[in-house]
C-alpha positions, 0 to 999 in steps of 0.5 A: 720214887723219882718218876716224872711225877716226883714233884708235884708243886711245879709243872712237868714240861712235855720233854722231861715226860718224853725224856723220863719216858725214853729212858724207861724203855732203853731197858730200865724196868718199870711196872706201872698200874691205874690204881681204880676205885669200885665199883664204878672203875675210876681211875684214882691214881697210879703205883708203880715198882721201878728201877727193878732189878731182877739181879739183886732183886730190888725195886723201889715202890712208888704211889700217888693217889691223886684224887682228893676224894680218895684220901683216908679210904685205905687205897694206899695200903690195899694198893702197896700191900698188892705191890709187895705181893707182886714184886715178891711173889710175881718178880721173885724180888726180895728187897722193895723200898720206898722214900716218903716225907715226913710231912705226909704222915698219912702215907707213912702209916699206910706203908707201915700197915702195908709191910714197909719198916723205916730204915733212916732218914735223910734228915732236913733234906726237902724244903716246903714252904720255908720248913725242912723235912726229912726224907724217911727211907723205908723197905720190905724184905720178901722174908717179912712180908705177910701176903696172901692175894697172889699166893692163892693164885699159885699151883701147889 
């Protein structure tokens, strides 16, 4: 995801946000959500499908869940398995990817438990606390994607 909320370890000035944001609404498409733990609604974080393109019918996923206390409860998966359903069978999308750092394991495995299949690395491309890391690039095909939660919304 390449949101203003891409890295996390240096401050966002008030115009990178104003800039990032006039850009969303010049006709790039975006679909953001509050990611909200129950039962008493607490927002957690946000997801996000971005740069979607109805044409070719991609979009790029992207999550954060920014309260630490959220961590390993299976939010992101709950949450990226309803973006898949929503890009897939609300958007009519076929191809929705996603690029993670390969420090973050835990994310990893949720995309995968979610529907995301690794398709390459950019290799040694992020630098953390004088370690490289590679960037794995992952994405779901609408064709492989298991999901139900919407489908039972549809007519017959």
């Amino acid at each position: 995801m390449r949101g203003f909320a891409d890295d996390g370890l240096r401050p966002v000035t008030l115009e990178a946000i104003e800039s990032w944001y006039n850009d969303a609404i010049k006709g790039v498409q975006n679909l953001f959500f509050t990611i909200y733990e129950l039962p008493d609604l607490r927002p957690i974080g946000y997801t996000s499908l971005e740069d979607i393109d109805l044409f070719h019918r991609v979009a790029e996923f992207g999550i954060l869940i920014g309260e630490k206390d959220a961590w390993g409860k299976g939010y992101a998966t709950e949450t990226a398995r309803l973006m898949l359903e929503q890009g897939f069978t609300g958007l009519g999308l076929h191809n929705i990817y996603l690029g993670v750092y390969s420090f973050n394991q835990y994310a990893v495995r949720a995309y995968l438990k979610a529907g995301f299949k690794e398709i390459g690395r950019h290799r040694e491309c992020y630098r953390l606390g004088g370690v490289v890391y590679d960037e794995i690039i992952m994405d779901c095909l609408a064709t492989e994607f298991q999901g139900s939660a919407l489908q039972d919304l549809l007519p017959e």
